[in-house]
C-alpha positions as CSV (number, residue, x, y, z in Angstrom):
1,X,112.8,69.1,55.1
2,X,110.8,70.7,52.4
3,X,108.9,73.8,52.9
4,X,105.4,72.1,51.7
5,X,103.2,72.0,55.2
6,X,102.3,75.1,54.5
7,X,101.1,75.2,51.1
8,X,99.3,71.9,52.1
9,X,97.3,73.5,54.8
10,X,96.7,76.6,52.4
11,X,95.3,74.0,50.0
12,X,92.9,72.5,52.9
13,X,91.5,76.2,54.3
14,X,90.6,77.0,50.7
15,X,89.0,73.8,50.3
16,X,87.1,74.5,53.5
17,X,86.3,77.7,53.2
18,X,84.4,77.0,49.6
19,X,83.0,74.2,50.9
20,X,79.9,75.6,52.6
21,X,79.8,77.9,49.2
22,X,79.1,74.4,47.6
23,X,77.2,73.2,50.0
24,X,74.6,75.9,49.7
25,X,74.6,76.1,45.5
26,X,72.3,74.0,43.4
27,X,74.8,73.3,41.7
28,X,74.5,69.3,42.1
29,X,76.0,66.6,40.1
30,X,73.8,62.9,40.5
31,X,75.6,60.2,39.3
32,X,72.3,58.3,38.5
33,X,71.2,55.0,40.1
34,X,74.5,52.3,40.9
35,X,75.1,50.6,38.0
36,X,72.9,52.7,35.5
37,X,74.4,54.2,31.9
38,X,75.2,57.9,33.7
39,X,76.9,56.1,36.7
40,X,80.4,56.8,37.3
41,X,81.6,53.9,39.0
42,X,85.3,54.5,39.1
43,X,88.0,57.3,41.0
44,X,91.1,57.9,39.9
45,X,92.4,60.4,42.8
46,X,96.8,62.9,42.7
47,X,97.4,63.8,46.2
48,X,100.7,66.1,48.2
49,X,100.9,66.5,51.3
50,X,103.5,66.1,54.4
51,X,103.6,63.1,56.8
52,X,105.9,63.2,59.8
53,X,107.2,59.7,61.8
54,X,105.8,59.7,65.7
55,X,108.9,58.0,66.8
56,X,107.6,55.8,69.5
57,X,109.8,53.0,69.4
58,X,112.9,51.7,70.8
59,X,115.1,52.5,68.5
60,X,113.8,56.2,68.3
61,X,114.1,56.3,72.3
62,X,117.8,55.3,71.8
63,X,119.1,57.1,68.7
64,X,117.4,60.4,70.6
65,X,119.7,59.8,73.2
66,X,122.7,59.5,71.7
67,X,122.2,61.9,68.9
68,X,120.3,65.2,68.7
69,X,117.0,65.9,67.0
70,X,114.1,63.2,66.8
71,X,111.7,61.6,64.4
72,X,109.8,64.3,64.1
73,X,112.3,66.2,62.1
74,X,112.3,63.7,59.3
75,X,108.5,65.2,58.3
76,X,108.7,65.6,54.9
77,X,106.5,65.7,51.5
78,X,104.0,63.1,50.6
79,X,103.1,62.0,47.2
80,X,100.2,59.6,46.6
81,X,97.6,58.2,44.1
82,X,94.4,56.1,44.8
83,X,92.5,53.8,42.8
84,X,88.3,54.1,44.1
85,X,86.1,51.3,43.2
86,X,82.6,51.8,44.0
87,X,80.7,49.2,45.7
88,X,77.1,51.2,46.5
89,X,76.1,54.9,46.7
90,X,77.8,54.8,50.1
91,X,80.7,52.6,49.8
92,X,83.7,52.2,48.0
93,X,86.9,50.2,47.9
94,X,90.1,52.4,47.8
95,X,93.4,50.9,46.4
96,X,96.4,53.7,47.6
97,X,100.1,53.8,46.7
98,X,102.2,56.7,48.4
99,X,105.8,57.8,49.3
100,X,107.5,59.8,51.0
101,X,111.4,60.4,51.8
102,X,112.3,62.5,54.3
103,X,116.2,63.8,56.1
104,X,117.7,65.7,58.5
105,X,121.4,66.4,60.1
106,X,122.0,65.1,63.3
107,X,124.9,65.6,66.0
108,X,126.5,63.6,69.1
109,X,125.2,65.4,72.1
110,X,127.5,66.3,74.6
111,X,131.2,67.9,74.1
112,X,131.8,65.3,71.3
113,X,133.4,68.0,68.8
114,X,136.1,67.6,65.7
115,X,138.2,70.6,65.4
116,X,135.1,72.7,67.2
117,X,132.5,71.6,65.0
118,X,129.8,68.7,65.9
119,X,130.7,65.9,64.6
120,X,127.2,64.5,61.9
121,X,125.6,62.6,59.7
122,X,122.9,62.7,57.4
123,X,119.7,60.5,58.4
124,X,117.5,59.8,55.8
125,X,114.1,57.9,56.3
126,X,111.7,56.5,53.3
127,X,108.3,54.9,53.5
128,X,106.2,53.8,50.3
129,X,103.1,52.1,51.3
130,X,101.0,50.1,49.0
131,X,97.2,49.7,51.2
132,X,93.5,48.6,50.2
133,X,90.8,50.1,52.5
134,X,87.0,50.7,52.5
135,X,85.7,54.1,52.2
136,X,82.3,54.8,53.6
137,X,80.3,58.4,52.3
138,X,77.9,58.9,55.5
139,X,75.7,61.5,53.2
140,X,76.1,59.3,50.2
141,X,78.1,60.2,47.1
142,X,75.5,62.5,45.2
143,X,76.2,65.3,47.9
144,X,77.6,68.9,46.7
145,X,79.8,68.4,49.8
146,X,81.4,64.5,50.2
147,X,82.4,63.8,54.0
148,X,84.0,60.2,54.2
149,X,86.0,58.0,56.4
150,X,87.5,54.7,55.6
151,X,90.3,52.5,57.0
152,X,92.4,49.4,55.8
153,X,95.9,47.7,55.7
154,X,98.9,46.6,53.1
155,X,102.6,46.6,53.1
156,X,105.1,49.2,54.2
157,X,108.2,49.6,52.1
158,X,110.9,51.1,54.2
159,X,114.1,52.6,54.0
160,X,116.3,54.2,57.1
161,X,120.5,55.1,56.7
162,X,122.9,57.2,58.6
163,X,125.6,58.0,56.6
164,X,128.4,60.6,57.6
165,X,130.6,60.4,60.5
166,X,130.9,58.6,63.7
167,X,132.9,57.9,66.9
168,X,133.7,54.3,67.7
169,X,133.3,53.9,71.0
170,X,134.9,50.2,71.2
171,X,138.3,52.4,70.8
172,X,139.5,53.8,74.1
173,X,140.6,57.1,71.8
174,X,137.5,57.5,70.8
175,X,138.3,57.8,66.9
176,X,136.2,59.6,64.1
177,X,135.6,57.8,60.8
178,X,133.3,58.1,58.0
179,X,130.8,55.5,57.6
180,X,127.0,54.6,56.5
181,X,124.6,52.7,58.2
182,X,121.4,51.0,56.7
183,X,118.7,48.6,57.1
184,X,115.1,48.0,54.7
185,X,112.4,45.9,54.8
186,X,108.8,45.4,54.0
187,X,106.3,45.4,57.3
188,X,102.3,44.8,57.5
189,X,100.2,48.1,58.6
190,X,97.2,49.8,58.9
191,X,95.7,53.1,58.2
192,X,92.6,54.7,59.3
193,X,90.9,58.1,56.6
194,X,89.1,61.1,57.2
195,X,88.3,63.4,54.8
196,X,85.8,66.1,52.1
197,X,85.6,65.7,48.5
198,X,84.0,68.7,47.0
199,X,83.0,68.1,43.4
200,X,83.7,71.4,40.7
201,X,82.3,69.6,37.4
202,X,81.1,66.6,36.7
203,X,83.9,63.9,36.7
204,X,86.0,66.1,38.4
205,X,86.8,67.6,42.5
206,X,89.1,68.5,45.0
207,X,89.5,66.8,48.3
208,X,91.3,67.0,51.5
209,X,92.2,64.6,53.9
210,X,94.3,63.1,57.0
211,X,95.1,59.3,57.7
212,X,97.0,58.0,60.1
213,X,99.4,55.0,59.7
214,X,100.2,52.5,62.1
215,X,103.2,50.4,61.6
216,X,106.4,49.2,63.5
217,X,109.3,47.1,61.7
218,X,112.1,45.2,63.8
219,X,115.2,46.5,63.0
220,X,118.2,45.0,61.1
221,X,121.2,44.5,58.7
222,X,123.7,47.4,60.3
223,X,121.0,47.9,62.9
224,X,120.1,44.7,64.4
225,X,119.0,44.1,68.1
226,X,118.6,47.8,68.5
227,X,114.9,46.7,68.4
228,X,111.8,47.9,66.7
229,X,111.6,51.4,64.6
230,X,108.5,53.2,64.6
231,X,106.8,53.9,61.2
232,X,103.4,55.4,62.1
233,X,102.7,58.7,61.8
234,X,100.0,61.5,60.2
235,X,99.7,62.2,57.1
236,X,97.5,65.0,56.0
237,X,96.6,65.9,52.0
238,X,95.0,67.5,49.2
239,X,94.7,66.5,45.4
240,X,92.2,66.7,42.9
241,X,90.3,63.2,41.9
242,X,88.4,62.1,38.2
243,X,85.5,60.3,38.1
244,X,84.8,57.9,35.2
């Protein structure tokens, strides 16, 4: 896993601790009446960040058991972009595509050992989702300091493989080979947003943010019938957005 979480949440305390600096400065930037020539209508928003899997599913319950680790230690960096549309001085429509790829090692539990060592593989999980949502601004967008929360749905790209080595069990002597395991697919979800946007110049601010995702694909190809793997998870941000 990368070391990003922390520069993340760096990002996020310096956003909040200038935001009541903001908040209390004259220093305002009106985007003049919906529609009119000095309106900026349009968002174009960079964000990083870290998301990390919950791992409530059958299929986390089962590879935990057999193998050491969990979901949790595929948490890993986040790279997005959003597309804002707005639709009134409170409201906007947000078009979002992100990705992430995270990996960790993972053992056999128990005294399963090759020559001392644990015998591993290499588990490697990637999610790209593609979402539309609503953004609502309860203090309006003219505001030195922008709270919002939105929420939506699209389509989940995913990705999950094993690859390194294994015991077959099906062999009464239990021997170790090298293999990869893999299954993809494309499931419906839903997201829910929270966040601050804190403008510096006219077209331009920061913002931080946290979404959750909620999403669960059946399993397949190599893993089929080991049922349902769970994709949701939260993912919390920062970037910097352009108004235009």
């Amino acid at each position: 896993m990368r070391k990003l979480p922390t520069f993340t949440l760096t990002i996020i305390a310096a956003l909040a601790m200038a935001a009541p600096a903001f908040a209390g400065s004259p220093r305002h930037f009106p985007r003049g009446p919906v529609g009119g020539p000095d309106y900026e209508q349009g968002q174009f928003r960079l964000s990083v960040g870290t998301f990390e899997p919950r791992g409530d599913s059958e299929f986390w319950d089962g590879n935990s058991q057999l193998f050491t680790g969990s979901a949790s230690d595929l948490k890993d960096v986040m790279w997005g972009g959003d597309f804002l549309w707005s639709i009134n001085a409170n409201a906007s429509v947000m078009f979002s595509l992100e990705t992430v790829e995270g990996a960790t090692t993972q053992s056999y539990r128990g005294d399963y050992l090759e020559g001392g060592a644990p015998i591993s593989h290499r588990t490697t999980l990637a999610v790209t989702p593609f979402t539309v949502g609503l953004v609502f601004y309860p203090a309006g967008e003219k505001a030195p300091v922008i709270p919002y929360l939105g929420f939506g749905g699209g389509l989940y790209w995913w990705r999950y493989t094993e690859n390194g080595d294994f015991i077959n069990f099906n062999d009464e002597a239990l021997p170790i080979f090298t293999g990869e395991y893999r299954a993809d697919g494309v499931q419906a979800g839903f997201f829910g947003v929270a966040g601050l946007d804190i403008p510096v110049q006219k077209n331009w601010s920061v913002f931080a943010e946290v979404r959750y995702h909620k999403v669960r694909a059946e399993m397949g190809d190599d893993f089929d019938g080991m049922g349902k793997i769970d994709l949701s998870g939260p993912q919390v941000s920062a970037g910097v957005a352009w108004r235009f």
